[in-house]
C-alpha angles and dihedrals in degrees: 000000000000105000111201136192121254138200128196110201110194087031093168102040121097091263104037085058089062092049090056095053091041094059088049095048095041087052094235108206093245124168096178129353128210124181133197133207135206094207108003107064104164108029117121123236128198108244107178094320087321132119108225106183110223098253111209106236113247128154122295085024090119106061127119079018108125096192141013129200104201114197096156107110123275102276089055081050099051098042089045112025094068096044089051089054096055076046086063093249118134114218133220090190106192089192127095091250104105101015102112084032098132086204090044119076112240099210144202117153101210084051116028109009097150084062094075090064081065099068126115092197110309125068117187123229111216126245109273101247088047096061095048091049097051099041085068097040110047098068093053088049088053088062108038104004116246110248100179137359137191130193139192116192131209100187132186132243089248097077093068093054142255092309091064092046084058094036087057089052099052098046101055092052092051087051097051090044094041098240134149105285103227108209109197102141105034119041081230137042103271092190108101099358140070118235120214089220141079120168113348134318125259136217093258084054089261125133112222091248096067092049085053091056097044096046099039094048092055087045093050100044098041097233112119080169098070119097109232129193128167140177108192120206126202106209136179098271124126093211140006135042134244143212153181122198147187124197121185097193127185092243124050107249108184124209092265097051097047087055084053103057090032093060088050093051122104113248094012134105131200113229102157105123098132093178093067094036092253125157140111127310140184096232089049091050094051116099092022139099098217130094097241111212144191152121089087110180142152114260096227091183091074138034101257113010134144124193116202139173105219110186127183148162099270088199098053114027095008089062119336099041093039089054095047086049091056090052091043077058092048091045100045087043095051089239087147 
């Protein structure tokens, strides 16, 4: 087999250590990695027993690199991503740089995999709380076509990056020792407590996050039609990301039904025995690939509704798994 050369830009951060260990798990056909920091030019990673110095990105420095996996926040994206493709690099960008792009695929492989043929050198990975979501529904939208959703979302601090989770640490300790609570990454104390907003508000009352949600579902599945609302949660949890959500489809699907077509579906797992208090949670997501779901009911308020709990790992398939799963695309359809 074809052996390639990989960058990971944004090496250090939260995400870009997944990535690291994804490529490794997933047994990534790498022939030689490179990986670039924003802040930590210099440090040495581990790389399969090897030492791969952090290289500082500067033009020209993409060169010879078949695929590059960016987790480094949109302005780096925007700035690099285009500059590695005139250097004849293909990019996975994990930012929300590129995302509602129309010349740019919006992909999820368990979704949309024949998007990713389309690319003229930059394929999006979806935000983190969209691909979970979609990798449950569209099944279900396949059966009976998905006329309205709504979402609310419980994400972790990891989403954020390496400073909440720290942030998360040293505030609960303040709070059980009764400390002064030090607030540097949220505009309120997130130990202990949920905060309504992720990302800033817009003018419509909004946060970004929600629009994200609302726009990209509709991208990825295809599907300009469906009616989208979301209300996105930021909670005291180190990893994983959770969700309830509401369908109305065209055609009745009742809760049986929906388990049987979830437990069909590539990348989900079933977890729905109520008798034995069994259904998805964050601390049984982290640490794995799959869309965990559960909670499946009927929605007696309307015609045709469905209510559902979708729970994943927001670090590996809500971002670095997801991204080495569009290369391994790249890589099985001859696309580089």
């Amino acid at each position: 087999m074809k052996k390639y050369t990989v960058a990971v830009v944004g090496a250090t951060g939260a995400v870009g250590q997944v990535m690291r260990e994804v490529l490794i798990q997933r047994n990534f056909p790498v022939e030689r990695v490179r990986f670039f920091g924003y802040r930590r030019e210099g440090l040495e990673l581990d790389f399969k027993g090897e030492k791969v110095i952090v290289e500082r990105l500067q033009d020209g420095c993409f060169k010879g690199i078949d695929i590059a996996l960016f987790s480094a926040g949109a302005s780096v994206s925007k700035e690099w991503a285009p500059k590695a493709v005139k250097d004849g690099c293909i990019v996975v960008d994990n930012s929300s740089a590129f995302r509602m792009d129309i010349d740019v695929p919006l992909v999820v492989p368990e979704v949309n995999p024949h998007a990713a043929a389309n690319h003229k050198g930059i394929i999006a990975n979806p935000n983190c709380s969209t691909i979970q979501m979609v990798v449950a529904l569209n099944p279900l939208h396949k059966e009976a076509r998905i006329k309205r959703i709504v979402v609310s979302t419980y994400q972790s601090v990891s989403g954020t990056g390496s400073m909440a989770i720290e942030e998360l640490i040293n505030q609960s300790r303040a709070v059980l020792d009764g400390s002064e609570v030090v607030k540097k990454v949220y505009p309120h104390q997130i130990a202990f407590n949920c905060l309504p907003q992720i990302d800033v508000f817009l003018d419509n009352g909004y946060t970004k996050e929600e629009i994200k949600m609302i726009e990209e579902t509709k991208k990825i599945m295809e599907s300009p039609e469906i009616a989208v609302t979301a209300t996105t949660v930021r909670v005291p949890v180190f990893r994983s990301h959770s969700e309830s959500v509401n369908i109305e489809t065209e055609k009745k699907l009742t809760p049986e039904r929906v388990r049987e077509i979830l437990s069909k579906a590539p990348g989900v797992i079933v977890v729905d025995d109520l008798i034995n208090n069994k259904y998805p949670l964050a601390i049984d997501a982290e640490g794995k690939d799959e869309t965990f779901v559960g909670r499946i009911r009927e929605d007696f308020s309307i015609c045709c509704g469905v209510n559902m709990w979708i729970v994943s790992d927001n670090l590996r398939k809500g971002a670095a798994s997801n991204a080495v799963q569009i290369a391994e695309i790249l890589v099985e359809k001859g696309l580089v």
